[in-house]
C-alpha positions, 0 to 999 in steps of 0.5 A: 667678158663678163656682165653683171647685174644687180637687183634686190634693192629698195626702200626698207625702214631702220632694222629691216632687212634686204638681200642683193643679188648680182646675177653674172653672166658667165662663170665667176668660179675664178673671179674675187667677187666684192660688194661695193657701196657710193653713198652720195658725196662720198667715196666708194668703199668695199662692202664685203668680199669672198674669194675663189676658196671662200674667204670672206672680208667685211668692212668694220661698219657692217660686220655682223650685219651683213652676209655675202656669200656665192653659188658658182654653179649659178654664177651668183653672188649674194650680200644679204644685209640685217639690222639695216641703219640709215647710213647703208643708204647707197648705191650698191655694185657688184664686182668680179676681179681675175687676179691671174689676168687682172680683168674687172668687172662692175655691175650697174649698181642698185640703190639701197635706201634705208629710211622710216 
């Protein structure tokens, strides 16, 4: 079992900046660790991923933009996002995936509002 807990989100105005931590509570070296977002009406969609290994997948809409990234000694991952638009408004989830067991994980969600 694994939980997961985010925090970092907030109010921000355009072109400000936020970083979201998903804090996990037990190790997440094997795990892909994903960032989703839920914008109210609509579905939700992957934000950013990394693997076991380092690679990384961004969404087209925050490519450049946003920086994930993790630090498995601390069982950590982070989504470091720039030049904030009013469209990143959402609630934001942290995800972990065990491919070999298929076992998944969500956290509670934090929101991200982003508004002048």
């Amino acid at each position: 079992q694994v939980q997961l807990v985010e925090s970092g989100g907030g109010l921000v105005q355009p072109g400000g900046s936020l970083r979201l931590s998903c804090a996990a509570s037990n190790g997440i070296f094997s795990y892909l660790m994903s960032w989703y977002r839920q914008a109210p009406g609509k579905q939700r969609e992957l934000v950013a991923a990394i693997t076991r290994s380092g690679n990384i997948n961004y969404a087209d809409s925050v490519k450049g933009r946003f920086t994930i990234s993790r630090d498995n000694a601390n069982n950590t991952v982070y989504l470091l996002m720039n030049s904030l638009k009013p469209e990143d408004t959402a609630v934001y989830s942290c995800n972990a995936f065990h491919p070999p067991t298929r076992r998944n994980y969500w956290g509670q969600g934090t929101q991200v509002t982003v508004s002048s």
